[in-house]
mmCIF file as Biopython writes it, N, C-alpha, C and O atoms, coordinates in Angstrom:
data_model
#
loop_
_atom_site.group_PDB
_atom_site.id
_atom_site.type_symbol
_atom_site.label_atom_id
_atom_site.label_alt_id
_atom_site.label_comp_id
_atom_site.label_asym_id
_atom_site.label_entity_id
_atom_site.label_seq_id
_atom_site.pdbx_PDB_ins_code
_atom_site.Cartn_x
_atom_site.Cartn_y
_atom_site.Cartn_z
_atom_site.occupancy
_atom_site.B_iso_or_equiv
_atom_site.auth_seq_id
_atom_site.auth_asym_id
_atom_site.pdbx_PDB_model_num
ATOM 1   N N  . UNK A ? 1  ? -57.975 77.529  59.669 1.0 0.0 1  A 1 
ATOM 2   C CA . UNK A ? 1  ? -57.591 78.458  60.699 1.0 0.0 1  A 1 
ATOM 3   C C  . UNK A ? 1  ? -56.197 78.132  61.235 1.0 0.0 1  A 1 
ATOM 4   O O  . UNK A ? 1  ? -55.361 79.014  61.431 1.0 0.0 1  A 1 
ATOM 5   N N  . UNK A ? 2  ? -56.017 77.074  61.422 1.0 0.0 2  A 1 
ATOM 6   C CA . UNK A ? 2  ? -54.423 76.642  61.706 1.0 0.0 2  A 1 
ATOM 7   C C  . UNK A ? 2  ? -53.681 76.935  60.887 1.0 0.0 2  A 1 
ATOM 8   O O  . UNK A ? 2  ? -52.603 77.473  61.140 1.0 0.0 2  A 1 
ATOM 9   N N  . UNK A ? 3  ? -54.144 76.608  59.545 1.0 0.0 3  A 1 
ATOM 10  C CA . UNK A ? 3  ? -52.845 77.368  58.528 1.0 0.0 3  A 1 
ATOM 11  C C  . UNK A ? 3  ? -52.641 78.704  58.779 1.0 0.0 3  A 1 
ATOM 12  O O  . UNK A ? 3  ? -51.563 79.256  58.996 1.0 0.0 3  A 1 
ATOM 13  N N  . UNK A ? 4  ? -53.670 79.161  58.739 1.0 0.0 4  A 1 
ATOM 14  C CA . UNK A ? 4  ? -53.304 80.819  59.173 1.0 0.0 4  A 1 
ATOM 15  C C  . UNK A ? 4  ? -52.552 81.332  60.162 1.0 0.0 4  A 1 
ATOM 16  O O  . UNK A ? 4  ? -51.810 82.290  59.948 1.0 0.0 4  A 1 
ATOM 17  N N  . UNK A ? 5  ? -52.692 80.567  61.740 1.0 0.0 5  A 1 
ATOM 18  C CA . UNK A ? 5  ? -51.770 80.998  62.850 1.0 0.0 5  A 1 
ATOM 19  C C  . UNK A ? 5  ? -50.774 80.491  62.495 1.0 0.0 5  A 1 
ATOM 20  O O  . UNK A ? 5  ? -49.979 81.400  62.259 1.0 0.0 5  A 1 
ATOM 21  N N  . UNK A ? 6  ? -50.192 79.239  62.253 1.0 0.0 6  A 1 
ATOM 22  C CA . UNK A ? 6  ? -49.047 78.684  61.552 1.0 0.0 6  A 1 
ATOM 23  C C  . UNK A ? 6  ? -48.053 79.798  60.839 1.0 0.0 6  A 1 
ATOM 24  O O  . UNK A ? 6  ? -46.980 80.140  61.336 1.0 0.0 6  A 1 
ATOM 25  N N  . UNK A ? 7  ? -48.622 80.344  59.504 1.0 0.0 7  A 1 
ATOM 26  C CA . UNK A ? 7  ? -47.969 81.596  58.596 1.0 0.0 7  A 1 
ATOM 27  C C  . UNK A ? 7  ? -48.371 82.847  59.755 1.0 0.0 7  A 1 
ATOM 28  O O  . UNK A ? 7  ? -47.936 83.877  59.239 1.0 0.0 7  A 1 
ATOM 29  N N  . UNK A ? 8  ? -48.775 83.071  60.598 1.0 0.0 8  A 1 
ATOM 30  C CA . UNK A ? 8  ? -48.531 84.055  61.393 1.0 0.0 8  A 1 
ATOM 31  C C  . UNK A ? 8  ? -47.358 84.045  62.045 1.0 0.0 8  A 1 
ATOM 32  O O  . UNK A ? 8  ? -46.363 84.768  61.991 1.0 0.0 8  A 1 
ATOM 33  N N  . UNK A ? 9  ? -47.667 83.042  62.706 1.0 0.0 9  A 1 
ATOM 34  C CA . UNK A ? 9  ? -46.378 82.141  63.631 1.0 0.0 9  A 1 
ATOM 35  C C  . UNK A ? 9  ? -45.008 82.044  62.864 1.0 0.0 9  A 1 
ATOM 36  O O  . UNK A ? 9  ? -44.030 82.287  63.570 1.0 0.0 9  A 1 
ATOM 37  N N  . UNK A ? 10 ? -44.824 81.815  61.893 1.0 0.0 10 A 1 
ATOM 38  C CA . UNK A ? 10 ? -43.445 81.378  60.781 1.0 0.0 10 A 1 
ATOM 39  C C  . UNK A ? 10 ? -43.046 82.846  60.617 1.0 0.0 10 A 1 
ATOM 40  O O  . UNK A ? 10 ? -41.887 83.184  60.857 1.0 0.0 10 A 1 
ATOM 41  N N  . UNK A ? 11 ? -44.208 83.960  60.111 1.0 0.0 11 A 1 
ATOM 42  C CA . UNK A ? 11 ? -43.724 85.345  59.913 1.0 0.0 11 A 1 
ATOM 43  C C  . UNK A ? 11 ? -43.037 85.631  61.039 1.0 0.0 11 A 1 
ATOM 44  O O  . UNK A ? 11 ? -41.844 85.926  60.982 1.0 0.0 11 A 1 
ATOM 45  N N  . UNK A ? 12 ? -44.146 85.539  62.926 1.0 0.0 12 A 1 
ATOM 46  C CA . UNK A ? 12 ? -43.575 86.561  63.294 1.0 0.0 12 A 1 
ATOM 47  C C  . UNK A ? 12 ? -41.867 85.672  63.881 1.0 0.0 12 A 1 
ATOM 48  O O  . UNK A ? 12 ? -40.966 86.462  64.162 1.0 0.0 12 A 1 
ATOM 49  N N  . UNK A ? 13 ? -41.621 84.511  63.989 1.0 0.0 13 A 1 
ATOM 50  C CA . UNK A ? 13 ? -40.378 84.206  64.275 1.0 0.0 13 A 1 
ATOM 51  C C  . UNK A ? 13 ? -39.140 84.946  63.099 1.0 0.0 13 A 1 
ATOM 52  O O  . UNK A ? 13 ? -38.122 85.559  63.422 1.0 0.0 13 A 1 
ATOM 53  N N  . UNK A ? 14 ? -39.592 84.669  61.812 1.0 0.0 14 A 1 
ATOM 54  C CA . UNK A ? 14 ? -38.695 85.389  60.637 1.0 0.0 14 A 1 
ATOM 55  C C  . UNK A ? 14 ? -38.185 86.301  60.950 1.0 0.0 14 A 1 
ATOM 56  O O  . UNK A ? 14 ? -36.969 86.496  60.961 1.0 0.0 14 A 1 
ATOM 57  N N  . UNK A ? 15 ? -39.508 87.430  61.435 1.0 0.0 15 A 1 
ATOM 58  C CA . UNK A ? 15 ? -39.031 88.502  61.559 1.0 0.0 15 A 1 
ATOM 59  C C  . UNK A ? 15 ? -38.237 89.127  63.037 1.0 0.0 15 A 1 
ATOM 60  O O  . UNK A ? 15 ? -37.634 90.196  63.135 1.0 0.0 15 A 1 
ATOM 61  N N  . UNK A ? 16 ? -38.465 88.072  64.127 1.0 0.0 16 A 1 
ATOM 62  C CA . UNK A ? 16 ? -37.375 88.453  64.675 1.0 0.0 16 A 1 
ATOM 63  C C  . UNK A ? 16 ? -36.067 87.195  65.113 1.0 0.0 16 A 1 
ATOM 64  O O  . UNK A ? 16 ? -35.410 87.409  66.132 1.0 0.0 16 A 1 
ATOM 65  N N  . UNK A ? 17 ? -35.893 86.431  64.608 1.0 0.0 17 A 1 
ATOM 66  C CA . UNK A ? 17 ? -34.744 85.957  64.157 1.0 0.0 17 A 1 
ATOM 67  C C  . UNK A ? 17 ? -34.205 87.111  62.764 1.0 0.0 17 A 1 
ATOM 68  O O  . UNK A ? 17 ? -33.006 87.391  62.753 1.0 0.0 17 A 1 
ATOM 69  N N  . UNK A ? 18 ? -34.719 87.462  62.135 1.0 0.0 18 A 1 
ATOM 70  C CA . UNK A ? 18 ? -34.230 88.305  61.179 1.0 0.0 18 A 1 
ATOM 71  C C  . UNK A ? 18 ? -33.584 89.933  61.832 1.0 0.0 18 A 1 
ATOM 72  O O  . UNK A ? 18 ? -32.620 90.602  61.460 1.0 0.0 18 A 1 
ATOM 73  N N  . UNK A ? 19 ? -34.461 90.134  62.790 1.0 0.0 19 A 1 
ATOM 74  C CA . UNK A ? 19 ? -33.656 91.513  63.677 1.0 0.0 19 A 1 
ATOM 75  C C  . UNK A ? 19 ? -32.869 91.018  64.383 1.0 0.0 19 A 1 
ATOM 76  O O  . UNK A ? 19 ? -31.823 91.667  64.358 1.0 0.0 19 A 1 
ATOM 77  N N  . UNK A ? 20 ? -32.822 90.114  65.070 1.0 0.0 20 A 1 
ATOM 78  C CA . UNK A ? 20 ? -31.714 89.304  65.807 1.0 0.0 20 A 1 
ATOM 79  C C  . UNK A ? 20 ? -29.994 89.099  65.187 1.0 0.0 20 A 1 
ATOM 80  O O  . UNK A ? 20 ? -28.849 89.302  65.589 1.0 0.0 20 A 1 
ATOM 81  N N  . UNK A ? 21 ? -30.733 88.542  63.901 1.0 0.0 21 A 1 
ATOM 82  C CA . UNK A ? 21 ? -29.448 88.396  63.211 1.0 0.0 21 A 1 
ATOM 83  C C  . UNK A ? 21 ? -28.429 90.028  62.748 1.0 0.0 21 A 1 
ATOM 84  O O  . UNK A ? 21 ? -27.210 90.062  62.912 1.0 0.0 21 A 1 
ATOM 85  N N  . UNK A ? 22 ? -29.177 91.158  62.216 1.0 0.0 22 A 1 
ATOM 86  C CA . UNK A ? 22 ? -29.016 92.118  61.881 1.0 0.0 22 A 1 
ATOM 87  C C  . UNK A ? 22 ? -28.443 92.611  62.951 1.0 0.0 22 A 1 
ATOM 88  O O  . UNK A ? 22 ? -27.246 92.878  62.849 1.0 0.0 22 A 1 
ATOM 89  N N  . UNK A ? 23 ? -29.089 92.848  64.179 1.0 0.0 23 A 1 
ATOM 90  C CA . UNK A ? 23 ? -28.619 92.960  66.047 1.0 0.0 23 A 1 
ATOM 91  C C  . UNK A ? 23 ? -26.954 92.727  65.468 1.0 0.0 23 A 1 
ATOM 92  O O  . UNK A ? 23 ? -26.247 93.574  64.922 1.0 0.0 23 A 1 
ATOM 93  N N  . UNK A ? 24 ? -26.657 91.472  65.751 1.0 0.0 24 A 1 
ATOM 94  C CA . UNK A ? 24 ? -25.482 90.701  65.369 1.0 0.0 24 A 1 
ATOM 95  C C  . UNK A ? 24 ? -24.385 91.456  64.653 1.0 0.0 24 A 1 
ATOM 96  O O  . UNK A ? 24 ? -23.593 92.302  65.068 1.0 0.0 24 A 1 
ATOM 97  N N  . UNK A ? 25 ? -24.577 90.861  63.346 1.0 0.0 25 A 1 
ATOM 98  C CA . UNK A ? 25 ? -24.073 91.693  62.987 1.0 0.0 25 A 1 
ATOM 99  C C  . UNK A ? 25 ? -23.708 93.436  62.705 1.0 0.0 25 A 1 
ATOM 100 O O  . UNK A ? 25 ? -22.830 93.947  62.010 1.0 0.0 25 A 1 
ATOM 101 N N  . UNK A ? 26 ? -24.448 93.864  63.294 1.0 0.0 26 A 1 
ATOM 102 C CA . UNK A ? 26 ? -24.361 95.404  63.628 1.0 0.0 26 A 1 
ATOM 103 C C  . UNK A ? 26 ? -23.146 95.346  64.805 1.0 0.0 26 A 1 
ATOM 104 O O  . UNK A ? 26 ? -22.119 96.019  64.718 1.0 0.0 26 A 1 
ATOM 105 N N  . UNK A ? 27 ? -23.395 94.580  65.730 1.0 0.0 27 A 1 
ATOM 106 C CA . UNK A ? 27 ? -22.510 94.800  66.782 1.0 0.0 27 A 1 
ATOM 107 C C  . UNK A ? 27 ? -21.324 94.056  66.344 1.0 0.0 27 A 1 
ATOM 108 O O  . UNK A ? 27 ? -20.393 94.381  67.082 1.0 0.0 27 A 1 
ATOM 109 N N  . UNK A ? 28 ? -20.930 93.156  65.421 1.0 0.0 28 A 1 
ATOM 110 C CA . UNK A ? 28 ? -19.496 92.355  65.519 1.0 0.0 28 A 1 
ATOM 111 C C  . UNK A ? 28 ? -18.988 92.380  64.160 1.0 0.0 28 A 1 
ATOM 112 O O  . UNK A ? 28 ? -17.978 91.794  63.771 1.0 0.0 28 A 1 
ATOM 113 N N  . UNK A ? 29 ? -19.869 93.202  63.377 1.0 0.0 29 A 1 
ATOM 114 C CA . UNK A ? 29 ? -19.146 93.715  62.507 1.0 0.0 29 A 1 
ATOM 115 C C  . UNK A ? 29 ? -20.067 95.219  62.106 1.0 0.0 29 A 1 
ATOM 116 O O  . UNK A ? 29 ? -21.091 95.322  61.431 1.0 0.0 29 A 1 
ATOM 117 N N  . UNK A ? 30 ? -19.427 96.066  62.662 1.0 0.0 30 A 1 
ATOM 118 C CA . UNK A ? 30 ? -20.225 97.597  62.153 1.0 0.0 30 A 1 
ATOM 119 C C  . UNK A ? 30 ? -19.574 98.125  60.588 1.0 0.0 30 A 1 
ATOM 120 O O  . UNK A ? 30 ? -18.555 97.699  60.045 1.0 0.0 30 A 1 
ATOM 121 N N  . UNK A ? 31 ? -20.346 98.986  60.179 1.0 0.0 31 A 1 
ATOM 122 C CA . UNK A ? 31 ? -20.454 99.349  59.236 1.0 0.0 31 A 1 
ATOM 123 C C  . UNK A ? 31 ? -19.296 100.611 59.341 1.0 0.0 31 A 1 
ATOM 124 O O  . UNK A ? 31 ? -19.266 101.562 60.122 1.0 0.0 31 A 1 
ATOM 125 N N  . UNK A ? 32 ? -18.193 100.164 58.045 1.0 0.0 32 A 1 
ATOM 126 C CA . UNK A ? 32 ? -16.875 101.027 58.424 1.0 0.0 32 A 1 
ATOM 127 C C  . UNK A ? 32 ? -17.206 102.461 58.153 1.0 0.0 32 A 1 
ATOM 128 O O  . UNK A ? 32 ? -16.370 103.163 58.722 1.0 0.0 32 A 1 
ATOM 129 N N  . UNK A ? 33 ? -18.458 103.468 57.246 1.0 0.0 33 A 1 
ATOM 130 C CA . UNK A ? 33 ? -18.390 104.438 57.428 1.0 0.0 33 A 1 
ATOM 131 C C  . UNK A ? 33 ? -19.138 105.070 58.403 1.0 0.0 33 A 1 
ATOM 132 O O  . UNK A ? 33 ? -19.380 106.259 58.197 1.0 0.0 33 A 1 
ATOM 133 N N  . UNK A ? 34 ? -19.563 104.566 59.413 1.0 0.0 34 A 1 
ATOM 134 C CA . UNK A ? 34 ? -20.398 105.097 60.785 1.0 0.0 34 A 1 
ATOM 135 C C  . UNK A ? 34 ? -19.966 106.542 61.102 1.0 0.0 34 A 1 
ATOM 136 O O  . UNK A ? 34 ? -20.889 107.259 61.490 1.0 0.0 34 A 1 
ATOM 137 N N  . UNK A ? 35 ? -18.887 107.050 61.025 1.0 0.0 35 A 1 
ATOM 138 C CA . UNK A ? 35 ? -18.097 108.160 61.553 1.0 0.0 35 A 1 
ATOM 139 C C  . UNK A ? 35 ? -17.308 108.481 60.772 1.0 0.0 35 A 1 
ATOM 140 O O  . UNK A ? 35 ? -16.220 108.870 61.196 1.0 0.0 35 A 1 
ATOM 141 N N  . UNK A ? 36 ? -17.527 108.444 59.515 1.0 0.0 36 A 1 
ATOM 142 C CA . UNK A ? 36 ? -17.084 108.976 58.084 1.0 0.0 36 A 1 
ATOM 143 C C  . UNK A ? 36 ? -15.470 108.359 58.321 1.0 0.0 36 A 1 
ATOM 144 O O  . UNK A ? 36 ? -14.872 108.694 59.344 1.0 0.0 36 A 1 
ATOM 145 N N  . UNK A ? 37 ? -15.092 107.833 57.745 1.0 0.0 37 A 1 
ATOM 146 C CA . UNK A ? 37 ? -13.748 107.300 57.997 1.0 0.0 37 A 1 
ATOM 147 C C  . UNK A ? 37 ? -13.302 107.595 56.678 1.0 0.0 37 A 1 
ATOM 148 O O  . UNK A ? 37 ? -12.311 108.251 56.356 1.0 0.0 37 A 1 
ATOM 149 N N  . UNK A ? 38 ? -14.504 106.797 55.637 1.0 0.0 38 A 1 
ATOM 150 C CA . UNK A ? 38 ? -13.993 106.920 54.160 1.0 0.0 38 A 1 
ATOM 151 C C  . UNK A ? 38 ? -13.839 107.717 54.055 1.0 0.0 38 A 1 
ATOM 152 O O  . UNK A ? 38 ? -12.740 107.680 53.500 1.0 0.0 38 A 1 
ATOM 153 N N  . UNK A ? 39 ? -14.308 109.522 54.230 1.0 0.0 39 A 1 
ATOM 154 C CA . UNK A ? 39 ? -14.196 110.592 53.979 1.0 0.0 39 A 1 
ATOM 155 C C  . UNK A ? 39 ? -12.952 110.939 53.927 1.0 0.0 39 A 1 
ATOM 156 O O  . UNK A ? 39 ? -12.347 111.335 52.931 1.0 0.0 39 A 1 
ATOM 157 N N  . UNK A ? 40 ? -12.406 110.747 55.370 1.0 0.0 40 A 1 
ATOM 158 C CA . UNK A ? 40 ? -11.215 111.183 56.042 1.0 0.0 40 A 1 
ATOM 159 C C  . UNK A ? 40 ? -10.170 110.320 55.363 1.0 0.0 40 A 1 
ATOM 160 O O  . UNK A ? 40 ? -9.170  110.953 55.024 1.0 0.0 40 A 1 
ATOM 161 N N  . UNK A ? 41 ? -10.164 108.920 55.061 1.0 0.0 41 A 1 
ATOM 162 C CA . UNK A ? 41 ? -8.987  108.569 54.215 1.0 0.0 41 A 1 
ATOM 163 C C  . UNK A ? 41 ? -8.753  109.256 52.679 1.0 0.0 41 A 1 
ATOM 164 O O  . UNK A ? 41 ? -7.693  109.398 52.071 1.0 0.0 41 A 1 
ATOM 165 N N  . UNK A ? 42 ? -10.385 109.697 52.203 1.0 0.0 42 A 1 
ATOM 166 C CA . UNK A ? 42 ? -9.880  110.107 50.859 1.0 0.0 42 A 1 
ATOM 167 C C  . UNK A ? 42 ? -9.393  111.525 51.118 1.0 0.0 42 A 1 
ATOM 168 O O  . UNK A ? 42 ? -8.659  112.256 50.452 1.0 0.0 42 A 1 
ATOM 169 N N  . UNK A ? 43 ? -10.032 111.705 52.311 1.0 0.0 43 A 1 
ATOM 170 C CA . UNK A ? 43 ? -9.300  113.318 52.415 1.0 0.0 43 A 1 
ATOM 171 C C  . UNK A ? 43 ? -7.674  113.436 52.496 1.0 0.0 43 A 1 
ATOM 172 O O  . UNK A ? 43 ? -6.946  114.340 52.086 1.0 0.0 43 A 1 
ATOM 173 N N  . UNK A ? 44 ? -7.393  112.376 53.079 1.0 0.0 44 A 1 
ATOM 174 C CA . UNK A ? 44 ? -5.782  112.218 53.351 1.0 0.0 44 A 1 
ATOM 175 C C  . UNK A ? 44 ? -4.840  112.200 51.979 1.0 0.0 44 A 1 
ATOM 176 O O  . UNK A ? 44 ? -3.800  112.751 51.617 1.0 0.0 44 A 1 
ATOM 177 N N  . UNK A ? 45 ? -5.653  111.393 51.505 1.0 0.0 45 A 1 
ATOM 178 C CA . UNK A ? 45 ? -4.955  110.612 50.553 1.0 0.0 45 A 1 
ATOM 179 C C  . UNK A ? 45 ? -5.016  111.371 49.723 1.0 0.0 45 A 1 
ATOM 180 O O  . UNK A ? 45 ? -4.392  110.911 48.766 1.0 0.0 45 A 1 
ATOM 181 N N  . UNK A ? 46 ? -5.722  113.035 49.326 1.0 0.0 46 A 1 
ATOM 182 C CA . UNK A ? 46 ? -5.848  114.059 48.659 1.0 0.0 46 A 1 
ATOM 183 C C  . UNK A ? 46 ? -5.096  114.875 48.774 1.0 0.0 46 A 1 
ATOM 184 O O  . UNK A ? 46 ? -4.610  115.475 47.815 1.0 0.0 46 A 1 
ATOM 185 N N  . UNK A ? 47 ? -4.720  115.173 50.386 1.0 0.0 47 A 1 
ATOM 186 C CA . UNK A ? 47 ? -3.630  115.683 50.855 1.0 0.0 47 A 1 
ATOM 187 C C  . UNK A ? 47 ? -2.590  115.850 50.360 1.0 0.0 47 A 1 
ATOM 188 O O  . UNK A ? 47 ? -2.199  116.875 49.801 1.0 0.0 47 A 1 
ATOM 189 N N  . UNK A ? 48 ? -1.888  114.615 50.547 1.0 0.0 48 A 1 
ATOM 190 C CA . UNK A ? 48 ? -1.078  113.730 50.701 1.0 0.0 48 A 1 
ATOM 191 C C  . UNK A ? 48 ? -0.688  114.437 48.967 1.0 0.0 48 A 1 
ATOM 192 O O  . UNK A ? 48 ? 0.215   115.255 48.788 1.0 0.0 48 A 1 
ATOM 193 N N  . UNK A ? 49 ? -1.753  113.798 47.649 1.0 0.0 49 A 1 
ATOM 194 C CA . UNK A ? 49 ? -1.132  113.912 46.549 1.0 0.0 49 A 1 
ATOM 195 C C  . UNK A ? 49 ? -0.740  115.365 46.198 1.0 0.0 49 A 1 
ATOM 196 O O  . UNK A ? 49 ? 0.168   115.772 45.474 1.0 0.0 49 A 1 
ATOM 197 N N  . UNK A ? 50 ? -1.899  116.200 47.083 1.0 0.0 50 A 1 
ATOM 198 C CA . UNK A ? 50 ? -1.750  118.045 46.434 1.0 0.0 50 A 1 
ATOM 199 C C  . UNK A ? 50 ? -0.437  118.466 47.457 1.0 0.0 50 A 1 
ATOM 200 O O  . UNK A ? 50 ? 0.014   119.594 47.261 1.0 0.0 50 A 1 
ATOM 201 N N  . UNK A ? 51 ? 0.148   117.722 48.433 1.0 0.0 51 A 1 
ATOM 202 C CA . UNK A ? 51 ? 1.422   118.152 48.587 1.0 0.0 51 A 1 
ATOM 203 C C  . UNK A ? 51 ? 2.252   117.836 47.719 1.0 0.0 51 A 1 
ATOM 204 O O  . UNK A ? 51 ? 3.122   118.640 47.384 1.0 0.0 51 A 1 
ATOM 205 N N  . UNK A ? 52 ? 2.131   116.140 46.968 1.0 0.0 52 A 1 
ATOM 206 C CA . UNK A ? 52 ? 3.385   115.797 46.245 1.0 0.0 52 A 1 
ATOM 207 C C  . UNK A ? 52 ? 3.360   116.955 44.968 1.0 0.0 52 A 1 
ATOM 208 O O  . UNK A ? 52 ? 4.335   117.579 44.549 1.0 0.0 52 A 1 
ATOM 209 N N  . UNK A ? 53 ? 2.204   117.025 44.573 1.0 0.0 53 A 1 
ATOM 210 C CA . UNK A ? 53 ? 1.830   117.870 43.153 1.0 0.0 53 A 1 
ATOM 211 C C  . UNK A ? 53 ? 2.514   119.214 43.710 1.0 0.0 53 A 1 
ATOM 212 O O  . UNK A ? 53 ? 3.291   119.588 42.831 1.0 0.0 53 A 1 
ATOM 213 N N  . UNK A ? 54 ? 2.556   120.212 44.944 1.0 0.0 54 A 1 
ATOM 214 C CA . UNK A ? 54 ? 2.982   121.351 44.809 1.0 0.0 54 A 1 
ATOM 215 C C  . UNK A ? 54 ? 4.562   120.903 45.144 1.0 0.0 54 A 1 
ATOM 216 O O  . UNK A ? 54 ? 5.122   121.878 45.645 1.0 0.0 54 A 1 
ATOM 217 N N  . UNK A ? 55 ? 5.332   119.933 45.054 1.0 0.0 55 A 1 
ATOM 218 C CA . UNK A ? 55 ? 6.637   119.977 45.687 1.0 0.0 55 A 1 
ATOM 219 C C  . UNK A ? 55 ? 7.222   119.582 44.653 1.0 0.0 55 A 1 
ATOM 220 O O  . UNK A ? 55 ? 8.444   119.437 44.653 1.0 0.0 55 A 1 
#
């Protein structure tokens, strides 16, 4: 029976040291396309070439 609360016990810390950590990094390093950024640079950068191409 102790082994059992033990691996209860080990899971449930894992699992929130494991959201903890994720917490973390979510906040001090976010994820660069949150607000489409990539979109908008390739959009630029599409721009950018179909002006050079019509000039």
């Amino acid at each position: 029976m102790t082994i059992l609360f033990s691996s209860i016990a080990a899971l449930a810390f894992a699992s929130a040291l494991g959201k903890l950590l994720k917490r973390n990094a979510d906040l001090y390093f976010p994820r660069c396309d949150d607000e489409g950024e990539i979109e908008a640079l390739l959009a630029d950068g599409l721009a950018l070439a179909l002006a050079k191409d019509a000039a």
